[in-house]
C-alpha positions in Angstrom: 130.0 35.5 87.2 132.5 35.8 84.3 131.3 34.0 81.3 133.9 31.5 79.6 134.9 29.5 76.7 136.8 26.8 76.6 139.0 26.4 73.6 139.8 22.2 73.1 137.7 19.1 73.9 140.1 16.7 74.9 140.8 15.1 77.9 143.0 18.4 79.2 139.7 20.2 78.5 137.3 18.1 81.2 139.5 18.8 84.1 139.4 22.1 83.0 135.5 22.2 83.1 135.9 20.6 86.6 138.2 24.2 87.7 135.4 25.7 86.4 131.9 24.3 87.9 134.4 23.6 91.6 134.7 27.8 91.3 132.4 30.5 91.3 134.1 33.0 89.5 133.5 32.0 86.0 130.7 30.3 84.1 131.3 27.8 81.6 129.2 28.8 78.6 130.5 26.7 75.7 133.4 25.1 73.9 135.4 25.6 70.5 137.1 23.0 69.1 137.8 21.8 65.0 135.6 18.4 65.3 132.8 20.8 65.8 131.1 22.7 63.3 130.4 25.7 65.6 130.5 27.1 69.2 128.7 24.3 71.8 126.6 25.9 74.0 126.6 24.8 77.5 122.6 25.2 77.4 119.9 26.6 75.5 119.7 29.7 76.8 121.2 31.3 73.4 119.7 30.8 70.5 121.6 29.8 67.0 125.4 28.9 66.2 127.8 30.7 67.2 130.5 30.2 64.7 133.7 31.9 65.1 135.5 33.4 67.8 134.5 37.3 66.2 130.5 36.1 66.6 131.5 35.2 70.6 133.1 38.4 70.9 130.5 40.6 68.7 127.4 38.0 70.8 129.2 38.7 74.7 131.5 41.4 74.2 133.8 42.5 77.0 131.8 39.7 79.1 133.7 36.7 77.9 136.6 35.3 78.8 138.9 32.0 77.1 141.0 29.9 78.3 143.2 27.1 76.0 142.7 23.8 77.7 144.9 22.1 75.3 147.9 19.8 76.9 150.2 20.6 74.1 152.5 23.1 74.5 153.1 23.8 71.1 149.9 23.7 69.6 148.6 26.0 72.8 150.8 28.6 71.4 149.7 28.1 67.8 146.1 28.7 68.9 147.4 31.8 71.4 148.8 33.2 68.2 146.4 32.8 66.0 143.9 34.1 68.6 146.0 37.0 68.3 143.8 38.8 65.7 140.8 39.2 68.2 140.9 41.5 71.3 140.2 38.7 73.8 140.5 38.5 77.4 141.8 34.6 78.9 140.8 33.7 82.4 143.1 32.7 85.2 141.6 29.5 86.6 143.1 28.1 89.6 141.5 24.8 91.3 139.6 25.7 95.0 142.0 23.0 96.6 145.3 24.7 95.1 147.9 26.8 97.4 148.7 30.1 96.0 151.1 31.6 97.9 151.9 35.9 98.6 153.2 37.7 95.9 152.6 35.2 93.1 152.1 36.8 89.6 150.0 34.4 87.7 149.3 36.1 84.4 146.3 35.2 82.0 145.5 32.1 80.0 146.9 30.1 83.2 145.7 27.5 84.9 146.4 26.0 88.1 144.8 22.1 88.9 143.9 20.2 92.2 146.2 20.0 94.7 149.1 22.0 93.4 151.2 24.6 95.4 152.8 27.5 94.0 155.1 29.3 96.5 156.2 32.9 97.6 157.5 35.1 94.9 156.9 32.9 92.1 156.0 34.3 88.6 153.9 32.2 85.9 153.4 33.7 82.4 151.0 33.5 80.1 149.0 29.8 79.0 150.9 27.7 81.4 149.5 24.6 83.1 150.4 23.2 86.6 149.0 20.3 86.7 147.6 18.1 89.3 149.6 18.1 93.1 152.8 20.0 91.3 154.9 21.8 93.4 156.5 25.7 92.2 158.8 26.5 95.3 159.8 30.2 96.3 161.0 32.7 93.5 160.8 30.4 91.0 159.7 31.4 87.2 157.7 29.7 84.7 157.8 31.4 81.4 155.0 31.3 79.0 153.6 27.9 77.2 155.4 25.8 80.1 153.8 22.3 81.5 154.6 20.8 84.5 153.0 17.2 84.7 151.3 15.7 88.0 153.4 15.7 90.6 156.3 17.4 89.1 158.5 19.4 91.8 159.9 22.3 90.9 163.0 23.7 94.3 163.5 27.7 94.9 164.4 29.5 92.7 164.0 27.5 89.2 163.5 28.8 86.0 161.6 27.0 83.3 161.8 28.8 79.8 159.2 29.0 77.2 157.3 25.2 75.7 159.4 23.3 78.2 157.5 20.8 79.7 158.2 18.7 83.0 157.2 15.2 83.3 155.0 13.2 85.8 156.7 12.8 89.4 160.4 15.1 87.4 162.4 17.1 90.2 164.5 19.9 90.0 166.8 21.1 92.7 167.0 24.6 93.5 168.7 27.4 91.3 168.3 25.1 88.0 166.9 25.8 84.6 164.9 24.1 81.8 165.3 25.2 78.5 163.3 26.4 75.4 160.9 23.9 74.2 162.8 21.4 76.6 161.6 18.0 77.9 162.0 16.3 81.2 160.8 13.0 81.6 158.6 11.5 83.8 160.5 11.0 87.4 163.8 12.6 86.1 165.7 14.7 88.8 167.5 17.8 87.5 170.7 18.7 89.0 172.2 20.7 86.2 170.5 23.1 83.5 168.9 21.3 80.9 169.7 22.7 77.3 167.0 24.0 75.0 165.4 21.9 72.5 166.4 18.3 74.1 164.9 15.8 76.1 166.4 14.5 79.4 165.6 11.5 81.5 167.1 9.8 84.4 168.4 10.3 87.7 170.3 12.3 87.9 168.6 13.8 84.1 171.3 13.3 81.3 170.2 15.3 77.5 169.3 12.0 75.7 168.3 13.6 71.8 167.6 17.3 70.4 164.3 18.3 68.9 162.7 20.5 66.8 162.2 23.9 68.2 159.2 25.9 66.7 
C-alpha cells in the first residue's frame, strides 16, 4: 500500500481518514498540522519526530503521498502553494461507496466522499472536494480548489471555476457556470452564471455581495 499524510486535523480531516482506512490503496501514516509540534505518527513503528515536510520526504521518499484535508478553499491553496517547494506526490482518494463514472479525469490532491457520483466525461482538477452524496453530471468541469458541499447537484455540462464553492443541498441546471472564488449558498438553484468573486443565494440564485478574491 501507498503510504500517506494527511495535511489538517480538523473535522474535514476525520472523514478523510475514514476514505482512507474504508480503502486499501493507501495507508494512513501520520498527520501535519500547526497545533502540533511535529509530524503524528499513526503508530510507533518509526522512531523520533518527524518535523517538516523535507524530513517526510528525505524519511519515505518516493513512497509517500499527501493529501490537503482542509475544507477551506482558500487556505487549501495557500498550503498547495507553499507545498510547492517540495517535489511531492498528492493521492487521489475516492470513498468505496462513490460512483465514478467512464472517462472521468480526476487529477491529484482530489478527493471524492461517500455517496457521491461523478458522471461521464467529467474533469476534476487539482485539490477539489466533492463532498458527501454530491452529484457532477456528464461533461461537467470542476477547476482546481473547488468545493461542492453535501448534496450539492451539479446538471451536464457545468463549469465551476477555480475557489468556488457550492453549498449544502445548491443546484445548478445544465450548461451554467460558477465563477472564480464564487459562493453558492446552501439550497440555492442556479439558472444563470454566477459572477466571480460574489455570493448568491435563493431560488432561483440572485449575486447578493462581492468578496475578496485572493
Amino acid at each position: 500500500m501507498k503510504k500517506l499524510v494527511v495535511i489538517g486535523d480538523g473535522g474535514h480531516s476525520k472523514v478523510v481518514r475514514d476514505i482512507v482506512l474504508a480503502g486499501n490503496e493507501y495507508e494512513w501514516i501520520g498527520t501535519l498540522d500547526d497545533k502540533y509540534a511535529s509530524f503524528i505518527e499513526k503508530d510507533e513503528r518509526f522512531s523520533g519526530p518527524i518535523h517538516t515536510v523535507d524530513r517526510i520526504l528525505e524519511r519515505f521518499g518516493s513512497q509517500v503521498y499527501f493529501v490537503i484535508a482542509i475544507g477551506s478553499n482558500r487556505i487549501r491553496k495557500a498550503v498547495a502553494e507553499q507545498l510547492g517547494i517540495y517535489d511531492v506526490k498528492y493521492a487521489v482518494l475516492v470513498h468505496p461507496s462513490a460512483i465514478i463514472g467512464s472517462n472521468v479525469n480526476l487529477l491529484p490532491g482530489t478527493v471524492v466522499m461517500p455517496g457521491a457520483i461523478v458522471n461521464s466525461s467529467a474533469s476534476i482538477h487539482t485539490h477539489c472536494i466533492i463532498n458527501t452524496n454530491a452529484v457532477v453530471e456528464h461533461d461537467c468541469i470542476l477547476y482546481s480548489y473547488v468545493h461542492l458541499s453535501p448534496g450539492a447537484i451539479l446538471a451536464g455540462n457545468v463549469t465551476v471555476l477555480e475557489g468556488a464553492s457550492i453549498g449544502i443541498g445548491a443546484k445548478m441546471i445544465p450548461s451554467v457556470s460558477a465563477g472564480e472564488w464564487s459562493t453558492v449558498g446552501a439550497g440555492a438553484v442556479v439558472i444563470r452564471d454566477i459572477p466571480p468573486c460574489c455570493t448568491a443565494i435563493g431560488v432561483p440564485a440572485s449575486p447578493m455581495k462581492h468578496i475578496k478574491s485572493l
